[in-house]
C-alpha positions in Angstrom: -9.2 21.2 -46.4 -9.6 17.2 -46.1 -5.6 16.9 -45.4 -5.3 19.5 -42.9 -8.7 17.4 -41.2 -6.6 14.5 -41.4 -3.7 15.7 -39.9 -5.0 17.8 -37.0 -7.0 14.2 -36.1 -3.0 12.6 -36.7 -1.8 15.1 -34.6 -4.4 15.1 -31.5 -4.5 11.3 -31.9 -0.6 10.9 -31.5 -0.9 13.8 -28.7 -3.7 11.3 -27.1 -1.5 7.8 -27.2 2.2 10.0 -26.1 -0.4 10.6 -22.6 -1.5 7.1 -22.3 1.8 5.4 -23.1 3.0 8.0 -20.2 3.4 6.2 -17.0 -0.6 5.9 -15.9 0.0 4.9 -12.5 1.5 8.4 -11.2 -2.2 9.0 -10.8 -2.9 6.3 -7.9 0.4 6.9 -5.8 0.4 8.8 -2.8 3.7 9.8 -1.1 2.8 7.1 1.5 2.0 3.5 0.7 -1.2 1.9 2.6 -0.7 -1.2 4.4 -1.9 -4.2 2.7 -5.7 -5.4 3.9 -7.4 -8.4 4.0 -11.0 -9.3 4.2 -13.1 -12.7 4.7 -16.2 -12.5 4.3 -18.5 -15.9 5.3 -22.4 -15.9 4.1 -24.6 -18.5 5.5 -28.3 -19.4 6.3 -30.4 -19.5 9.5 -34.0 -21.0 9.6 -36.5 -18.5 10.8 -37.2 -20.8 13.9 -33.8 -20.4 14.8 -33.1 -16.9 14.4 -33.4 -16.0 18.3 -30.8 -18.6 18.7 -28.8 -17.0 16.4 -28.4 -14.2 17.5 -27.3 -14.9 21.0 -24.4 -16.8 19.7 -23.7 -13.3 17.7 -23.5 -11.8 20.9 -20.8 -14.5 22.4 -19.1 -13.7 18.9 -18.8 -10.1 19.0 -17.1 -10.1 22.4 -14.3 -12.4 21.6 -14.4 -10.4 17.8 -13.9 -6.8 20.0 -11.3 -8.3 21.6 -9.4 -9.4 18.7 -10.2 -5.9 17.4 -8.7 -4.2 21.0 -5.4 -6.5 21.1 -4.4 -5.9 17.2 -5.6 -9.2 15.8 -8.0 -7.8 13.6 -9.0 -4.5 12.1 -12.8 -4.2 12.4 -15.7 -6.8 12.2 -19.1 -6.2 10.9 -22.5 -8.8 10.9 -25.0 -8.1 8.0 -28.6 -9.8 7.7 -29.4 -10.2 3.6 -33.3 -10.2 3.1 -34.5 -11.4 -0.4 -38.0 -12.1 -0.2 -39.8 -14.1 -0.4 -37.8 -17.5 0.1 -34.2 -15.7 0.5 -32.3 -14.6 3.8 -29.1 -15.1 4.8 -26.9 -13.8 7.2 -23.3 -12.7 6.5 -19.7 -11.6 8.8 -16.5 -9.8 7.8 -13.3 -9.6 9.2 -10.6 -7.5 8.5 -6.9 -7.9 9.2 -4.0 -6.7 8.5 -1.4 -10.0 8.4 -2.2 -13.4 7.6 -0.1 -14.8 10.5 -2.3 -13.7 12.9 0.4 -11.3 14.8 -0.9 -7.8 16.0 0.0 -4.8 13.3 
């Protein structure tokens, strides 16, 4: 009874490792390859006197950033405000593109 144990284990073992020495990555292709993305992301802080300030220089930003966004420069753009009370804020931007020279996709 013990050997037959064993070798059912031997046998569903060996039937495990003949799946994962398959090739793994047939799982993760698609018939069409994504273009590559990249994404910088800058984090930084702002006094609370200064937040008013702040945020009309965001608005300035986010016209020339839609721009870039409606000529090709950049995928998308996004602001975020981190709140970590009660002595932590910060304030953070991404940009995504598409190509590091800076040519429209």
């Amino acid at each position: 009874m013990r050997t037959r144990s064993i070798k059912g284990l031997s046998v569903l073992g060996a039937l495990t490792l003949g799946m994962l020495a398959g090739d793994p990555a047939w799982a993760q292709t698609s018939g069409t390859e994504k273009p590559l993305m990249y994404t910088y992301v800058s984090t930084w802080a702002v006094p609370r006197a200064m937040w008013g300030d702040y945020q009309k220089s965001l608005a300035v930003d986010d016209e020339a950033l839609s721009k870039a966004v409606a000529e090709g420069t950049l995928t998308g753009f996004g602001d975020y405000s981190i709140f970590e009370p009660p002595r932590r804020a910060g304030h953070a931007r991404e940009l995504v593109f598409g190509r590091l020279d800076g040519e429209p996709d």
